[in-house]
VEXDREN-2710 file (C-alpha; in Angstrom, 1 decimal):
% VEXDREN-2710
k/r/px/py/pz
1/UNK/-137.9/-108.4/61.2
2/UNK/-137.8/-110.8/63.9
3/UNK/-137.1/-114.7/62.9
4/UNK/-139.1/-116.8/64.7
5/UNK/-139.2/-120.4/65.6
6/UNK/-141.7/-123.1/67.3
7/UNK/-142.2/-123.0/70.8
8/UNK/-140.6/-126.3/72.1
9/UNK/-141.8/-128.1/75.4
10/UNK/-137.8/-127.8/76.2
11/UNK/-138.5/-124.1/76.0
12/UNK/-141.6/-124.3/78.3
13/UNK/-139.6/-126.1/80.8
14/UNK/-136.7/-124.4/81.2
15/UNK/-138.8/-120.8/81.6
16/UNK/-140.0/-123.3/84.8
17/UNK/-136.7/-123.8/85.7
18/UNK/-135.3/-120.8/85.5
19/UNK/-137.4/-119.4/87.9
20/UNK/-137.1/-122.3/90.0
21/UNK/-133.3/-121.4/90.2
22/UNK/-133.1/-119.2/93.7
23/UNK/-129.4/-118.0/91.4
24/UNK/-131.5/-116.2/89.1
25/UNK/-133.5/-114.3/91.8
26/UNK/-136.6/-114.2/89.7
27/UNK/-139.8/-112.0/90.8
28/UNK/-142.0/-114.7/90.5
29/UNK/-140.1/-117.6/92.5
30/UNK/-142.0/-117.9/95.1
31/UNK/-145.1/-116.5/94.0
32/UNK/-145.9/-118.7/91.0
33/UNK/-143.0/-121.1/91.4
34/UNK/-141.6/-122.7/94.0
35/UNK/-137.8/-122.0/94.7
36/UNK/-136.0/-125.7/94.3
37/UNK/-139.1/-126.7/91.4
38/UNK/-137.3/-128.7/88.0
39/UNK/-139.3/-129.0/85.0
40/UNK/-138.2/-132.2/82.1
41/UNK/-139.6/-132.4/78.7
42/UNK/-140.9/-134.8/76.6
43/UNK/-140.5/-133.5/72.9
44/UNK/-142.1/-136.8/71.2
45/UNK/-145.3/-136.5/73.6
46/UNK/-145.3/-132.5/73.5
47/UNK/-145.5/-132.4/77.5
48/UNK/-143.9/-130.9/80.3
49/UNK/-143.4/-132.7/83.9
50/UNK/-143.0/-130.8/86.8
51/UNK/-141.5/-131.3/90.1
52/UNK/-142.7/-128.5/92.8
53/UNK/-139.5/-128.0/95.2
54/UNK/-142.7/-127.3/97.8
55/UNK/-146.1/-128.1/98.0
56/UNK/-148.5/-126.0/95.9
57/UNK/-151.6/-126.7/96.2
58/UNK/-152.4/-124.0/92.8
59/UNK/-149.5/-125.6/90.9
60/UNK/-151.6/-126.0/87.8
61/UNK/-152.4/-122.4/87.7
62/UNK/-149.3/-121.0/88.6
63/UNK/-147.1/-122.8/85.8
64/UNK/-150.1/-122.9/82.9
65/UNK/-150.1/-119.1/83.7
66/UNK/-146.1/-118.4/83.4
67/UNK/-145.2/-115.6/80.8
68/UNK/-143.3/-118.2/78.3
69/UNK/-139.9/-116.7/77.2
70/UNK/-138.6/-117.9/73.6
71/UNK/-135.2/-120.1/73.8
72/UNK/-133.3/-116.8/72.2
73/UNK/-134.8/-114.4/75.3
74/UNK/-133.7/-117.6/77.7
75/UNK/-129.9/-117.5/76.1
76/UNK/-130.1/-113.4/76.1
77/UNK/-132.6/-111.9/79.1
78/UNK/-131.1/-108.3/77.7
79/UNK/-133.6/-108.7/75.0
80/UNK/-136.7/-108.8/77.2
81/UNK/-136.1/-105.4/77.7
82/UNK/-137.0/-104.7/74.6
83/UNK/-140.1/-106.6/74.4
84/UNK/-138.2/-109.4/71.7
85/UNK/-138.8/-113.2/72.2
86/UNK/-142.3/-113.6/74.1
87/UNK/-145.1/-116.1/73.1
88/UNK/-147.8/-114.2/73.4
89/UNK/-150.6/-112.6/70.4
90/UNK/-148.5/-109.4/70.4
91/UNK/-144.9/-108.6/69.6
92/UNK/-144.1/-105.2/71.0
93/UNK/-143.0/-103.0/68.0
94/UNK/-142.1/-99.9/70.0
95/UNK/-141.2/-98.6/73.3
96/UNK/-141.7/-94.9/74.7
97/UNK/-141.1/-95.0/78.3
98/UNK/-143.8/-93.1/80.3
99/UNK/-145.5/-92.6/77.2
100/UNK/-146.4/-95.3/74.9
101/UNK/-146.2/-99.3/74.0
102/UNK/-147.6/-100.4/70.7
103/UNK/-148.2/-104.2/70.3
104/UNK/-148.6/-105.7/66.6
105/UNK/-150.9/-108.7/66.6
106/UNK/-148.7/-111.9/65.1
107/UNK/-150.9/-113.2/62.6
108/UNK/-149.4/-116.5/62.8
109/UNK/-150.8/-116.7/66.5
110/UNK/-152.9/-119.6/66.8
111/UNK/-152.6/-121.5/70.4
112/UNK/-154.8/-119.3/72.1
113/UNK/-157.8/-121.2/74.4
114/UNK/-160.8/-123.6/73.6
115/UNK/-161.1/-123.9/69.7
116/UNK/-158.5/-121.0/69.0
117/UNK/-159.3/-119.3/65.3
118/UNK/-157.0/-117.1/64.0
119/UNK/-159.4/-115.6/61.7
120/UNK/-162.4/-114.7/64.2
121/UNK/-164.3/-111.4/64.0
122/UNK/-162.5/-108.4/66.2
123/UNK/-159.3/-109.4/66.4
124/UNK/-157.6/-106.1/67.0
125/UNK/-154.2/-106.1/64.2
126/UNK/-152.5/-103.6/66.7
127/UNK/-152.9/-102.1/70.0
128/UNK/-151.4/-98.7/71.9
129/UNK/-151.1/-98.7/75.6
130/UNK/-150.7/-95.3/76.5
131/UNK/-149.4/-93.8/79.6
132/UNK/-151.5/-91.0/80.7
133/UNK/-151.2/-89.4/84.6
134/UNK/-154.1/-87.0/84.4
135/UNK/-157.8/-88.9/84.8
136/UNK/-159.1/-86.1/83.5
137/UNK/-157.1/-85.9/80.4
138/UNK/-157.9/-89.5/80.1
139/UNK/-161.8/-89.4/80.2
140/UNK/-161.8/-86.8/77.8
141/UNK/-160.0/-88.6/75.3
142/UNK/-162.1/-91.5/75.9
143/UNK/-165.4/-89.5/75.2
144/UNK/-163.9/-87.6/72.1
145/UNK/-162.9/-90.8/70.4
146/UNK/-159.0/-91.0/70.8
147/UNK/-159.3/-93.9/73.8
148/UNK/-161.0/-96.8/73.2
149/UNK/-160.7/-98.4/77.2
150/UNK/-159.8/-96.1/80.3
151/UNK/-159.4/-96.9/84.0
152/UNK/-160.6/-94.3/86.1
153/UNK/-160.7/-94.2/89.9
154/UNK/-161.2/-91.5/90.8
155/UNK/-164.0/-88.8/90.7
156/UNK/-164.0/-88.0/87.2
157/UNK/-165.7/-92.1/86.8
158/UNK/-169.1/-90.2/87.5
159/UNK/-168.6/-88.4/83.7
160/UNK/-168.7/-91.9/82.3
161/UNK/-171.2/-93.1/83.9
162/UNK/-173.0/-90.7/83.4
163/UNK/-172.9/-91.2/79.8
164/UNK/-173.9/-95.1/79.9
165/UNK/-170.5/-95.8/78.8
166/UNK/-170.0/-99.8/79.5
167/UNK/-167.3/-100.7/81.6
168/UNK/-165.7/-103.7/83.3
169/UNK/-164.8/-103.7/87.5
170/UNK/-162.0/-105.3/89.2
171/UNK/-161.4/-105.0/93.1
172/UNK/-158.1/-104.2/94.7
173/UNK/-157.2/-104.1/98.5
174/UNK/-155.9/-100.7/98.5
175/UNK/-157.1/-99.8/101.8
176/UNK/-154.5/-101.9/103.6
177/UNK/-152.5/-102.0/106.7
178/UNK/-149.0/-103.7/107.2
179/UNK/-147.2/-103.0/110.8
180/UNK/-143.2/-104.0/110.6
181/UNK/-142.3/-106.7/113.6
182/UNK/-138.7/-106.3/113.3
183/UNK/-136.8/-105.5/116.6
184/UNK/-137.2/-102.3/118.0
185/UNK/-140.0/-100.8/116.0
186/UNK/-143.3/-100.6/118.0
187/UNK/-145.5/-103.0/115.7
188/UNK/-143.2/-105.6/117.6
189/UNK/-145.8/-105.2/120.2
190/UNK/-148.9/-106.8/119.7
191/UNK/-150.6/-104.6/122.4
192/UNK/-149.3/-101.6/119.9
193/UNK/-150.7/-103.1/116.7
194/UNK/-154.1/-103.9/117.7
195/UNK/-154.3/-100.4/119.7
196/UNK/-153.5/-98.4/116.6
197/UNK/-156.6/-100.5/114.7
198/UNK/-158.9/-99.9/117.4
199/UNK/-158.4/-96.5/117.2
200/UNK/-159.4/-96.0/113.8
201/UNK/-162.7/-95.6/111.9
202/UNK/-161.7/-97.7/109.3
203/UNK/-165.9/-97.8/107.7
204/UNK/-164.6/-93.7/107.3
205/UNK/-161.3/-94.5/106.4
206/UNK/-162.6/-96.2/103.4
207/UNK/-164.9/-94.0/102.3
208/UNK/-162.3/-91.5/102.1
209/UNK/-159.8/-93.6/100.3
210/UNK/-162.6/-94.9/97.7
211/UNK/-164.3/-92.1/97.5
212/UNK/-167.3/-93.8/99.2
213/UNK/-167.1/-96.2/95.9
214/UNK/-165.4/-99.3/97.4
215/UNK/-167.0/-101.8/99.9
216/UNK/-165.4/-103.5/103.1
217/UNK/-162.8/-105.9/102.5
218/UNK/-163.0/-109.8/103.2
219/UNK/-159.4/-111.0/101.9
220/UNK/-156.7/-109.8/100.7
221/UNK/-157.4/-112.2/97.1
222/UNK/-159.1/-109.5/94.9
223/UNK/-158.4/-111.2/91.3
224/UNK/-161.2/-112.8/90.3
225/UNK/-162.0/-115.8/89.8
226/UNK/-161.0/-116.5/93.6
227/UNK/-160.4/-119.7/94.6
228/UNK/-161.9/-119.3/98.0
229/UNK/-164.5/-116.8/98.8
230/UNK/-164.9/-116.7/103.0
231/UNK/-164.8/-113.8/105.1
232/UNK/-161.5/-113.6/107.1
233/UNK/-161.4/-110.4/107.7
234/UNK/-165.4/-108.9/109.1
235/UNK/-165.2/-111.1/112.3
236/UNK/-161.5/-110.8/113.2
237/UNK/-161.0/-107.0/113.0
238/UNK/-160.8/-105.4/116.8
239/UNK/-164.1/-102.8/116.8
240/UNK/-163.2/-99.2/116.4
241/UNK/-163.5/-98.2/120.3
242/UNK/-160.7/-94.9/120.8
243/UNK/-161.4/-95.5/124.9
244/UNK/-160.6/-99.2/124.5
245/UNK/-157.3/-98.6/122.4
246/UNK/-155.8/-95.6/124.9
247/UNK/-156.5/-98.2/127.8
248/UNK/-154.6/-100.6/126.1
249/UNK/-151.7/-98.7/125.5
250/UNK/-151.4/-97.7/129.2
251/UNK/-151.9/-101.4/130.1
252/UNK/-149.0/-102.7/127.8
253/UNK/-146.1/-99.5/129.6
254/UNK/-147.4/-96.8/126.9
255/UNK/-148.2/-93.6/129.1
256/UNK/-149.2/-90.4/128.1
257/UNK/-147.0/-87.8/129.1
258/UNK/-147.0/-83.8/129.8
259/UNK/-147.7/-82.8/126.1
260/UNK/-149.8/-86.0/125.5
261/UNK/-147.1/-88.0/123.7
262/UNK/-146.7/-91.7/125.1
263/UNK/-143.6/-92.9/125.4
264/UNK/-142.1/-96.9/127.7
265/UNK/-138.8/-96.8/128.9
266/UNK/-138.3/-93.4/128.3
267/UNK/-139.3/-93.8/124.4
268/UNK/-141.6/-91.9/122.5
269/UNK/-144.4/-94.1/121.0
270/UNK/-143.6/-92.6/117.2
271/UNK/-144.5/-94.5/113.9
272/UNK/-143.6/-93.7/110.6
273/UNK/-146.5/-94.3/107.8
274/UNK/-145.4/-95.2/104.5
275/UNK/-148.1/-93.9/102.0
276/UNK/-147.4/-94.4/98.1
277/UNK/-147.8/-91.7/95.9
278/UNK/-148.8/-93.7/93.1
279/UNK/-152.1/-94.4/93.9
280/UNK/-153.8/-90.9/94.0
281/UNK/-154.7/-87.9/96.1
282/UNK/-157.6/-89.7/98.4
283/UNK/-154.1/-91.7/100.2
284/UNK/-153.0/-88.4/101.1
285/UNK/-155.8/-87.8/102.5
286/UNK/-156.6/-91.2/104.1
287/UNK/-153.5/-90.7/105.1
288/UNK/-153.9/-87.8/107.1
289/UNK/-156.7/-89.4/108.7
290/UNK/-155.1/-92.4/110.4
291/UNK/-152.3/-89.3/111.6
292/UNK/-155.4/-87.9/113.1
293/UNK/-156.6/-90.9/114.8
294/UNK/-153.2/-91.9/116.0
295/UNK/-152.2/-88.7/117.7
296/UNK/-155.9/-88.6/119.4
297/UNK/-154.1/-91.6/121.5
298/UNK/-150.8/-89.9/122.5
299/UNK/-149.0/-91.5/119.2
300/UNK/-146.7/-89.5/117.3
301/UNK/-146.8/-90.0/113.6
302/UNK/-144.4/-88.7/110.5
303/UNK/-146.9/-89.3/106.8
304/UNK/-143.6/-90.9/104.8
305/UNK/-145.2/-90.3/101.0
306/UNK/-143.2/-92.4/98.3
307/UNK/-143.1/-93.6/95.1
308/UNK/-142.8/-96.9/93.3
309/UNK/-139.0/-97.0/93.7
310/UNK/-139.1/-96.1/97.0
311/UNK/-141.8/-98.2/98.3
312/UNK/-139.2/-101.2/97.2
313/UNK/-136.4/-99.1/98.4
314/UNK/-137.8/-99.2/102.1
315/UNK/-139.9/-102.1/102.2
316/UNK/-137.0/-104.8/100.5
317/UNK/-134.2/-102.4/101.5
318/UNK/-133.9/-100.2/104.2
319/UNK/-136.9/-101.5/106.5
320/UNK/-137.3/-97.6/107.7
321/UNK/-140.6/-97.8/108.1
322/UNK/-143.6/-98.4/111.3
323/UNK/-146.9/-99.1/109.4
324/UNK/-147.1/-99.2/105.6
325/UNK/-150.3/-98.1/103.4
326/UNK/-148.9/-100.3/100.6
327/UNK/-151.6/-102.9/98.7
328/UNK/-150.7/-106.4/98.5
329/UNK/-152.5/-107.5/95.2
330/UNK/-153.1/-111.3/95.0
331/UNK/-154.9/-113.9/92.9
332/UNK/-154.1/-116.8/94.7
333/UNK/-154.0/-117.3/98.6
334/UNK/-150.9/-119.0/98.2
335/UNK/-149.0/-116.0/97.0
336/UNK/-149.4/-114.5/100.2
337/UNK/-147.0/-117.1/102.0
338/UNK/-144.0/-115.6/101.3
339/UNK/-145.0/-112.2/102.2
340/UNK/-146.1/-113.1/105.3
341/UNK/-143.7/-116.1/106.2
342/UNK/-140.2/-117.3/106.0
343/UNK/-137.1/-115.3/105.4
344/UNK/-137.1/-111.3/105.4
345/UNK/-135.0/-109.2/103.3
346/UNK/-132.8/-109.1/101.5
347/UNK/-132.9/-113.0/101.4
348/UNK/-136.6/-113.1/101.3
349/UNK/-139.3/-111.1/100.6
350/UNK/-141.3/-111.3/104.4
351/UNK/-140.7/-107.7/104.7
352/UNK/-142.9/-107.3/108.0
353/UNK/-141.1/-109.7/109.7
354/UNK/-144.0/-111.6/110.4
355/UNK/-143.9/-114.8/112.8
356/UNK/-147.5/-115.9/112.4
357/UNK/-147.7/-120.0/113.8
358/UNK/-151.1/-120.1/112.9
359/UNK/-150.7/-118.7/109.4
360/UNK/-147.6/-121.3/108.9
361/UNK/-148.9/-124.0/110.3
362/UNK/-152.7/-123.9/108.4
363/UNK/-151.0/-122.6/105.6
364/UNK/-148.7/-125.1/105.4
365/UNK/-151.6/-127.9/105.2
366/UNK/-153.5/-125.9/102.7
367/UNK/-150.8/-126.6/100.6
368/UNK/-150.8/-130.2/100.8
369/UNK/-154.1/-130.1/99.5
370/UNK/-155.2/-129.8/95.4
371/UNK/-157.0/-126.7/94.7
372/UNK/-160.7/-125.1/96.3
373/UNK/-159.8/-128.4/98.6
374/UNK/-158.0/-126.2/101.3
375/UNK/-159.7/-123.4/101.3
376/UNK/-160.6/-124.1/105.0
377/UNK/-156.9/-124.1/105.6
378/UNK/-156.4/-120.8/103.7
379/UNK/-159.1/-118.8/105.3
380/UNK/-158.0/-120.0/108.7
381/UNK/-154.1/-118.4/107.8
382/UNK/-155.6/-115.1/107.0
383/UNK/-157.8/-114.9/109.6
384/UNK/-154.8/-115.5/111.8
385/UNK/-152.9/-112.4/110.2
386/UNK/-156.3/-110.5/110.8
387/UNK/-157.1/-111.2/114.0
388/UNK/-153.2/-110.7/115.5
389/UNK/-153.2/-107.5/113.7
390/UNK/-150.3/-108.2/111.7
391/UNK/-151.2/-107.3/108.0
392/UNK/-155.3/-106.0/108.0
393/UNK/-157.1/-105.0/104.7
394/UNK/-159.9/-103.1/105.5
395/UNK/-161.2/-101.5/101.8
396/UNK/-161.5/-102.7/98.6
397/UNK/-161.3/-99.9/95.7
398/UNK/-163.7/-101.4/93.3
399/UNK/-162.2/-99.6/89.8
400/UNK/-163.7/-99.8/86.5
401/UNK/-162.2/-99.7/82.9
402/UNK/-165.0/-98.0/80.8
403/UNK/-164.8/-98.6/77.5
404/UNK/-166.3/-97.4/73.7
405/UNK/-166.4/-100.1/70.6
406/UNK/-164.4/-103.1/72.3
407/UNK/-165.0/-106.2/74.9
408/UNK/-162.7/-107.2/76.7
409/UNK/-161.5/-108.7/80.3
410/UNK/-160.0/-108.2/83.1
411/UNK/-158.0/-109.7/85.8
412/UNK/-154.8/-107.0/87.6
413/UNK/-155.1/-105.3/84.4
414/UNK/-156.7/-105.8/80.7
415/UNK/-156.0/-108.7/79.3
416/UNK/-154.8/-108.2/75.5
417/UNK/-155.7/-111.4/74.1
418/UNK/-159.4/-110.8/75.7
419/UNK/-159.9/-107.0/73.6
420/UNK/-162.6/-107.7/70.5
421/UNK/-163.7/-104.9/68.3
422/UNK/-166.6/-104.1/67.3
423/UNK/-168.5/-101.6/65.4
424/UNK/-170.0/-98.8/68.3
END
């Protein structure tokens, strides 16, 4: 059995410091916590002071929503790995990759939100997350009993619904493009970049992809509950005209030539399309699509499927790619800055390349300001990365979790802390 101790605000702080450490090349510095931040405690008063090493205008939210390691995980990160020393409701008990993860409620657990009681109605005493490919398989456990809470996307949702089973949405921007600026690959060229989204139908593009089940995308911050809810992507996108974008390729040196193919300078207008495999069948076939649209114009493009690893592999690593298919998932506008700003890999994590002014420089003053305050500021960045064709979400997949005998919420996933059971 594990030995446990109380959470100090020592501990709390130097989980923020940690990832503050650029040495420690955390995930989330940058994303929830700015490289450079220091965090001091005050065990007496039970508080934690902390020193952003950058403006952040969410830093309330970022920090109260850190995953809180306990002082043994901090001395021994090995551990983690096998889910010891959170501070969460649930100690992970076991541990099938690819197959299962059972958590056992801690019954001592009793920090949780508002007027937290240990003892309330539905508190589930264990739950097992299990890790299953098929959809199919899925909804049919679900409806025989053996699944309490499914996420479906795809086609087989229409089963469920037709049952009346309840369910809970979340939005994702999985129909999203991302064109690579780095020297000598043709998204370097604005004139490229916006041709290749004129030419494409993307209404059809994400019917396709959602299976007609998604709606048109207005920011790339899906997790609810968004801070800032304006358009900035409807009025910035160039309108789908295929005459218009084959006119602006001969304009910017693209020329079409005996078998069709463009090429400037004697090189071949060709762009490699990174689509994940992780995602389901209607990329593939999205994917296909955009090939279709692209070679209409005189472009040649090579479909690049990969997986998980390799979407890091290329994106962080190699930078062999043209235009990438890949979803950028966010819950805060700020998260975005370092995608789309600053240094590129493998010191940073701006694997586009993208030099945006206008995204820096509104971006940069949203973040001087507290909260819903910049929003102004925000929406004016990622219209910028809109409207110079630089990173364009164009779909949101809407995807629901149904569910039989539970509540729950959701945010990127289901939360654990959220699921009640009840009698169905």
């Amino acid at each position: 059995m594990l030995r446990r101790r109380a959470l100090t605000a020592e501990d709390v702080a130097a989980n923020i410091r940690f990832i503050g450490d650029p040495r420690n090349k955390s995930p989330l510095a940058g994303v929830q916590v700015a490289p450079g931040t220091s965090a001091t405690a005050d065990e007496a008063a039970r508080t934690v002071t902390v020193t952003s090493g950058a403006p952040d205008a969410f830093l309330l939210t970022n920090v109260g929503t850190l995953p809180i390691v306990c002082a043994k995980g901090m001395n021994d990160r090995a551990l983690l790995t096998k889910g010891e020393q959170g501070t969460g409701m649930f100690t992970i008990s076991e541990i099938v990759p690819n197959d299962h993860y059972t958590l056992v409620r801690r019954k001592d657990f009793a920090w949780g939100p508002g007027d937290w009681q240990p003892n309330q109605q539905g508190l589930p005493d264990k739950v097992v997350i299990r890790v299953i490919a098929n959809e199919t398989t899925a909804v049919n456990l679900l409806l025989s009993g053996q699944l309490t809470a499914a996420t479906v996307a795809g086609p087989d949702q229409e089963r469920l619904q037709a049952q009346k089973l309840a369910h809970v949405d979340s939005a994702t921007p999985l129909g999203t493009l991302t064109f690579n600026h780095a020297d000598g690959r043709p998204g370097q060229d604005p004139a490229v970049r916006r041709a290749l989204v004129q030419a494409l139908d993307l209404a059809q593009a994400g019917k396709v992809l959602t299976n007609g089940k998604g709606r048109p995308s207005k920011g790339l911050v899906t997790i609810e509950p968004r801070p800032c809810t304006g358009d900035n992507v409807t009025p910035n996108l160039p309108p789908h005209d295929k005459a218009a974008a084959a006119s602006a390729l001969d304009t910017a040196g693209w020329r079409a030539g005996p078998d069709g193919t463009r090429a400037k300078d004697g090189k071949p207008l060709s762009v490699k399309l990174l689509q994940p495999t992780v995602a389901g069948p209607t990329l593939t076939a999205t994917a296909e699509l955009i090939q279709q649209a692209w070679q209409g114009i005189g472009v040649k493009v090579e479909i690049q499927p990969v997986d998980s690893a390799g979407i890091n592999q290329t994106l962080f690593g190699t930078g062999a790619w043209d235009v990438s298919m890949v979803p950028v998932t966010l819950s805060l506008p700020s998260q975005l800055v370092p995608f789309a700003s600053g240094p590129v890999p493998p010191q940073g994590v701006n694997f586009s390349h993208i030099r945006n002014a206008t995204f820096e420089e509104e971006s940069k003053q949203a973040a001087t300001m507290a909260g819903t305050a910049g929003c102004e500021h925000w929406e004016k960045a990622e219209a910028a990365l809109v409207k110079d064709t630089d990173l364009v979400p164009y779909f949101d997949a809407v995807i629901p979790t149904f569910v039989k005998g539970a509540r729950f919420t959701v945010s990127d996933s289901i939360d654990p802390t959220s699921i009640r059971m009840f009698a169905s």
